[in-house]
N, C-alpha and C positions, 0 to 999 in steps of 0.2 A: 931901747928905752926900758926904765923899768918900775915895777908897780909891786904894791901890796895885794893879795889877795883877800881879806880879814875872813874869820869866822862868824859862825852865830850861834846865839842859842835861840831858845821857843820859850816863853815864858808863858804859854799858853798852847795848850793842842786841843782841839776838839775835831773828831772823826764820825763821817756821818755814815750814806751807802757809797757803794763801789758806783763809779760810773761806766759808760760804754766804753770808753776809750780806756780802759784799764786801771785809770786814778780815781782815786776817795773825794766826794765834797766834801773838804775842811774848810776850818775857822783857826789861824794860829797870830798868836803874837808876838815879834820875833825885834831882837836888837843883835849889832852887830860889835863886834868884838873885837880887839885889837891882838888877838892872838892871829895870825896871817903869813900865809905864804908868800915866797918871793918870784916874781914874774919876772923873767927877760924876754924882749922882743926886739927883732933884729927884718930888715927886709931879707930875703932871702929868692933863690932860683923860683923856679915852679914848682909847687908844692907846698907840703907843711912838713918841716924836721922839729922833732920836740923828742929834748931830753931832761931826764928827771933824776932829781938827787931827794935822796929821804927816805918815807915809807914805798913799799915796794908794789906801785901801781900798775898799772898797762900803757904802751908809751902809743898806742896804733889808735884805730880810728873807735873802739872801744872806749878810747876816753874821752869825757869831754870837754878839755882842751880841743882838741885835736877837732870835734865836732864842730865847736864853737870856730876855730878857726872856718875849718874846711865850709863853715855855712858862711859866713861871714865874704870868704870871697866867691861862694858861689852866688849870690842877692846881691852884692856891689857890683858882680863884671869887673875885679879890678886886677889885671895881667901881673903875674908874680907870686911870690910864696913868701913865706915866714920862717925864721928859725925863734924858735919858741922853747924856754928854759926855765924848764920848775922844780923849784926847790921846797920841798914838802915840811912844813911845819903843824900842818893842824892834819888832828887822829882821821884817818880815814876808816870810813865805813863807822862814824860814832854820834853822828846824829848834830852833828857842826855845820853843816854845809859844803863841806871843803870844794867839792865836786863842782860845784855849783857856782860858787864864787869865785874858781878860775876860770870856768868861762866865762863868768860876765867879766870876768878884768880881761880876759884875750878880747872879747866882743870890744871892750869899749878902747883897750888897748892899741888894736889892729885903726880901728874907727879915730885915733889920735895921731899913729905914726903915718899911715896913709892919709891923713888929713878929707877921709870922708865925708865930712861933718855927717854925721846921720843923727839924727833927734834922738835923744833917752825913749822915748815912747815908740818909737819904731825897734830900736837895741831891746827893748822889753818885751816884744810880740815876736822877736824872733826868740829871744832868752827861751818864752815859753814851752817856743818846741824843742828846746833843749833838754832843760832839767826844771820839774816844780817851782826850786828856790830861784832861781837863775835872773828873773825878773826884781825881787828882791835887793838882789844887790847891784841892781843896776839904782836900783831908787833911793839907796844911800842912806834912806833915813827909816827910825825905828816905824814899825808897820803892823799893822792889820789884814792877814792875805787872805782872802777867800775864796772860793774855786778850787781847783785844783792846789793854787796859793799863787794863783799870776793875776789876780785882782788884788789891787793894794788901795789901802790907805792911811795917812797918818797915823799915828800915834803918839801923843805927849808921855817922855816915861821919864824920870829924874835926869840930870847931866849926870851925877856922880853913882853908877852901879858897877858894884867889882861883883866878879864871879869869880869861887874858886873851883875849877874843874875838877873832878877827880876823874882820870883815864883807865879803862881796867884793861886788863892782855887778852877779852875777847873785843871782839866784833857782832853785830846785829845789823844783816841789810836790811833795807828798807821794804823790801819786797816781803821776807819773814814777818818786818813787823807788823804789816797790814794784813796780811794774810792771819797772823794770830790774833790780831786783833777780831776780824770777821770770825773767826771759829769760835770764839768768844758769847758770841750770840746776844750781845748786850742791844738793847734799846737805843734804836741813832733817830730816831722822831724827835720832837722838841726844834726852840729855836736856840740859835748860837749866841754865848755870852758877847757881849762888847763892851766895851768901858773904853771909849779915845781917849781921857784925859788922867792921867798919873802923877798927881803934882810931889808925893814925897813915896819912900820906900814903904811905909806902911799901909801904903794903899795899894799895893802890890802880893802882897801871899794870901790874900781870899783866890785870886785869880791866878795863881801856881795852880796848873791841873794839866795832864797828859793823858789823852783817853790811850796813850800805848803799854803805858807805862804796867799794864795791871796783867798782861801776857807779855811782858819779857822778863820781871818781877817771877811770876811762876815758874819762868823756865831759869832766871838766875837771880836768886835769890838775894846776894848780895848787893844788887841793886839799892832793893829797898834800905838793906844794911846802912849799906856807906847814904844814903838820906836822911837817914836816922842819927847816923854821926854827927854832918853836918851842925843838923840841929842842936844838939848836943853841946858842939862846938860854935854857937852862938851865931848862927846862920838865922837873917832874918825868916828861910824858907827854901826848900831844895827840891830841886826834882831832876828828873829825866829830857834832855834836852830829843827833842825831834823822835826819830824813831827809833836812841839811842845806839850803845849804852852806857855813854859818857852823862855823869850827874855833876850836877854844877849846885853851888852854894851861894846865898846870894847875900850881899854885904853890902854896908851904904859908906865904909871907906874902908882904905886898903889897911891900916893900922890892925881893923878887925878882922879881919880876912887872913893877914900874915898871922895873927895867932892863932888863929883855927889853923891853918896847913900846918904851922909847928907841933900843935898837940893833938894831931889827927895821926890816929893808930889807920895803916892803911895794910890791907893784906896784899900776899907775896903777888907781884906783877903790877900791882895798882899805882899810878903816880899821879901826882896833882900836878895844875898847869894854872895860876895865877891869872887874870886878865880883866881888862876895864872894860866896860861897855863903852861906844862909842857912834 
């Protein structure tokens, strides 16, 4: 069988203290995206075989695929393996999700070909001990996550938002960017913005804010740069997607969007990746 895995971006971050369990209590607002990797799922011996084409990941029990999988038949009891094939389209280690939303597509995946039926709300409480986002894309729809970000809830945000990504030739984990974020020393008291209801694009860039964005910005400058471009290039509003360091542009049709990527001066390694919200 086979499946999409989409991306996402954050059109909101807010970061508060560290918790005991090693995660941040956030506040993010996230839509999902039609840029996506391609899943194949096959029944398979005992075991989990998973092999990957694309950016150059880890194929073992470090990834999580392979997690997702391996949990998935350990909580079902259900005798037999998966051969499991992922084809890599969205930037790894850039603040997309990518990680995240191939295991919710193995979890929900696995839970189709083996006709488990297991409820989304059960698929999301395991997601959680997977990865943050993981729960997220199990819920399909634009959200509000709170907690670590495996509390959700709706969000109304336009049908029609194009993003245009720009990708750069580093990397920023996620772990770096919390970590600089805390060294930072800034103020995490206060309550977290919400807004559920987003009826057009212009109700949208008061609430573009990423509390990471201001320590990765320090250590790569260009960031900010290529934001700034954006704008320039008639982006309703740009920022830093997750915990970066991919910056997205945000457009209310693709018309305006394909001319900003044309007249966007991008520096050596940099490349843009076009996509819809969804």
């Amino acid at each position: 069988m086979k499946f999409l895995s989409p991306a996402k971006v954050n059109l909101n971050l807010e970061v508060r203290h560290r918790r005991p369990d090693g995660y941040h209590e956030i506040q993010t607002l996230m839509r999902r995206i039609d840029l996506a990797d391609e899943i194949e799922i096959d029944r398979g011996e005992d075991g989990i075989l998973l092999s990957l084409q694309g950016e150059e990941t880890p194929a073992g029990p470090e990834n999580l695929v392979y997690r997702a999988a391996q949990f998935f038949f350990q909580e079902t009891k259900i005798a037999g393996g998966a051969r499991i094939r992922l084809r890599k389209r969205t930037p790894v280690a850039a603040g997309l999700g990518g990680g995240s939303s191939n295991a919710a597509t193995v979890l929900m995946g696995l839970n189709e070909l083996f006709g488990a039926q297991i409820e989304d709300r059960l698929l999301m409480a395991w997601g959680a001990g997977i990865g943050a986002d993981v729960p997220f894309f199990i819920f399909k729809k634009p959200a509000w996550a709170g907690g670590k970000g495996e509390k959700l809830g709706a969000a109304e945000l336009p049908a029609d938002l194009w993003f245009l990504l720009l990708v750069p030739p580093f990397r920023i984990s996620t772990a770096w960017a919390y970590t600089a974020y805390d060294r930072l020393g800034v103020d995490k008291s206060g309550p977290f913005l919400v807004k559920k209801s987003f009826k057009e694009i212009a109700d949208l860039p008061p609430f573009l804010h990423n509390d990471l964005e201001r320590a990765s910005i320090g250590r790569f400058p260009e960031i900010g740069e290529m934001k700034k471009r954006l704008q320039e290039q008639g982006a309703a509003g740009a920022l830093m997607s997750g915990s970066g360091p991919v910056v997205f542009g945000l457009f209310g049709d693709p018309a305006g969007m394909k001319r900003a990527e044309e007249r966007l001066f991008l520096p050596a390694g940099w490349r843009a990746i076009p996509a819809k919200g969804i």
